[in-house]
C-alpha positions as CSV (number, residue, x, y, z in Angstrom):
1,X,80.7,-14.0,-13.6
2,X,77.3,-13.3,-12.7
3,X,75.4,-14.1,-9.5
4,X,72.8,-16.5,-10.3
5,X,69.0,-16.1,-9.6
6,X,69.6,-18.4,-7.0
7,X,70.7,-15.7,-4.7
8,X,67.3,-13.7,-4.7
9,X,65.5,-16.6,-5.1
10,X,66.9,-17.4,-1.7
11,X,65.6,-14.7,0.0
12,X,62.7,-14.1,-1.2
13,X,62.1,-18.1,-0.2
14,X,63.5,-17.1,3.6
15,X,61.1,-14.3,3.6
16,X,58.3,-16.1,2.6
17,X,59.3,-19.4,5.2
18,X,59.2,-16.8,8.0
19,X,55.6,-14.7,6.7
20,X,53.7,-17.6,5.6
21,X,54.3,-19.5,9.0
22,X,51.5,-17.6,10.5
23,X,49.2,-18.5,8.1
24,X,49.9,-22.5,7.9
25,X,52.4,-25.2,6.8
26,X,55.2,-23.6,4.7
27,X,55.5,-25.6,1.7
28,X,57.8,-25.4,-1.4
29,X,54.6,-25.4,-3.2
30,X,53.2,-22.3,-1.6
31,X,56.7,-20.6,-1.5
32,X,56.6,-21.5,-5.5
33,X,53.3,-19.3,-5.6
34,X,54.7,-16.3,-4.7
35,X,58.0,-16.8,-6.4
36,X,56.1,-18.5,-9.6
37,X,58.2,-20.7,-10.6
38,X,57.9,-24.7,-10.0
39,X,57.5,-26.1,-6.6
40,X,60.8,-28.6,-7.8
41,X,62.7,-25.3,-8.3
42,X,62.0,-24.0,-4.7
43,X,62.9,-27.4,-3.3
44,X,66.4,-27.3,-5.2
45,X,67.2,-24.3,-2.9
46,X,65.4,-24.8,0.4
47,X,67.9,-27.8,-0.2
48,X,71.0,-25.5,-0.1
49,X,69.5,-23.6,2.6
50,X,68.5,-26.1,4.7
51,X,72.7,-27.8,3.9
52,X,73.8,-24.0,5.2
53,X,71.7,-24.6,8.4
54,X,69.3,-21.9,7.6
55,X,66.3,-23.4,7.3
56,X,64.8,-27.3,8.5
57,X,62.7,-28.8,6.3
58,X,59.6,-31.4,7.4
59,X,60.1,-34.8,4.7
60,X,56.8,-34.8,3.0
61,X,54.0,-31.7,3.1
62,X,55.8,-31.3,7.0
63,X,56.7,-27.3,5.9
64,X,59.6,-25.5,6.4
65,X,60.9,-23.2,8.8
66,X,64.1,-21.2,10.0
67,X,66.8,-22.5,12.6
68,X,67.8,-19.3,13.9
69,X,66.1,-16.1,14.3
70,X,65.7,-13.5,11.5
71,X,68.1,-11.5,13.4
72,X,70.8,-14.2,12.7
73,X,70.5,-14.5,9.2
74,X,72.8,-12.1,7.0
75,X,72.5,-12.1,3.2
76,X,76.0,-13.1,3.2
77,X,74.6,-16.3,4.8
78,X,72.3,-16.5,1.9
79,X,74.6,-15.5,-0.6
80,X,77.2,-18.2,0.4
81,X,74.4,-20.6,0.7
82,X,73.4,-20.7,-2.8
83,X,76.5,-19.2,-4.3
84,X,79.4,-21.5,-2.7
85,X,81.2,-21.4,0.8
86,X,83.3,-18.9,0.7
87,X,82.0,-17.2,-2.3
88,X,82.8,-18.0,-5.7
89,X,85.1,-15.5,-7.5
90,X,82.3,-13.0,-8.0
91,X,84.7,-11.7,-11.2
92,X,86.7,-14.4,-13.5
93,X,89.9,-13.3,-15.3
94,X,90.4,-14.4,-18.7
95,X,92.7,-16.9,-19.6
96,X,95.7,-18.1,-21.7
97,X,96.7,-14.7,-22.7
98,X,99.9,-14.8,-24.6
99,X,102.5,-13.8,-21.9
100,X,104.9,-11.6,-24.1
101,X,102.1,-9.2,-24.7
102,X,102.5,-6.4,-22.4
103,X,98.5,-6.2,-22.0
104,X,98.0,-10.1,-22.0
105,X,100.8,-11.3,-20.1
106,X,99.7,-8.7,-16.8
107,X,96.4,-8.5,-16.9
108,X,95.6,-11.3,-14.1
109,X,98.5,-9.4,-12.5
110,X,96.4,-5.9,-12.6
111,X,93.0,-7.1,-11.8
112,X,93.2,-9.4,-9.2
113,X,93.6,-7.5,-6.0
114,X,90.7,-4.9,-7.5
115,X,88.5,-8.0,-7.9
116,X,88.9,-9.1,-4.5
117,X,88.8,-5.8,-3.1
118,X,85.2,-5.3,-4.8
119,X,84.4,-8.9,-4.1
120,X,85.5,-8.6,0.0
121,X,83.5,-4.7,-0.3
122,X,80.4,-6.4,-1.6
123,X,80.3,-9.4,1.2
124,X,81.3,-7.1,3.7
125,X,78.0,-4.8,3.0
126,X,75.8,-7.9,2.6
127,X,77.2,-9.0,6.3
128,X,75.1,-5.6,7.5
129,X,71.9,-6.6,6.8
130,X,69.7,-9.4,8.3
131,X,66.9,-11.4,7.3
132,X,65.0,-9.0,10.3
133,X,66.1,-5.8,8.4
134,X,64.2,-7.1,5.1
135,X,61.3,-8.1,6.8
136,X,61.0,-5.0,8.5
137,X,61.5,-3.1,5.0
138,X,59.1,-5.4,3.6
139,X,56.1,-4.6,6.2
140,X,56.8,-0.6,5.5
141,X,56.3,-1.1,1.7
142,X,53.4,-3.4,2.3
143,X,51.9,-0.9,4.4
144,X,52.6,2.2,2.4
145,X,51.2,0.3,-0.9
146,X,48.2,-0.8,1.4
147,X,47.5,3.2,2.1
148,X,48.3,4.3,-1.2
149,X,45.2,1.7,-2.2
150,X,43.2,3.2,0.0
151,X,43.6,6.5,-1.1
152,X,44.8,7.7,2.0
């Protein structure tokens, strides 16, 4: 199974709820902008966000904004946000394999501990990093491209 678009869709839309605060009402139409896709997209996930108690959202043009501090955020938040509580199984097993068939019949058997091994690895190293750590990456590559523009 693949993650869905949802996931960095997410972030980006927690990133831009937090930067765009300074300069007005966030909005899922502004948030759309930078994401571009429809403002009705962006609403479908600030929905899921705002469920997971990340983010409170104004009825009407009120704007968005985030319960907790950046600091508090993890992308594990995020990812179970828009991915399912818990996680959905990040890998999916095939099914009805014929049991007598020494491949078929084990296969669930011989992949399912690696899968949730790589699945538990994966949330573990999106628990390390905060909604704070990406802004912070964020401003460096803003202000390296702003330098590199300026020839500097």
């Amino acid at each position: 199974m693949q993650i869905s678009t949802r996931f960095p869709v997410a972030i980006h839309v927690l990133l831009g709820v937090e930067i765009l605060k300074d300069y007005g009402k966030v909005t899922s139409e502004a948030i759309s902008k930078s994401v571009n896709t429809n403002p009705v997209v962006i609403r479908r996930i600030m929905g899921l966000l705002r469920e997971a108690g990340l983010v409170e959202v104004a009825a009407g043009t009120g704007g968005a904004a985030l319960t907790r501090a950046a600091s508090e955020i993890s992308l594990l938040d995020i990812y179970r946000a828009t991915e399912g509580p818990g996680g959905e199984r990040l890998f999916k097993i095939h099914e009805d394999t014929p049991p007598a068939c020494p491949v078929g019949g084990n296969i669930e058997e011989l992949l399912e501990g690696r899968f949730a091994e790589a699945q538990a690895a994966m949330e573990a190293k999106l628990a390390e990093t905060s909604l704070a750590d990406l802004l912070e990456h964020l401003e460096r590559i803003r202000k390296r491209k702003a330098r590199k523009a300026r020839g500097s």
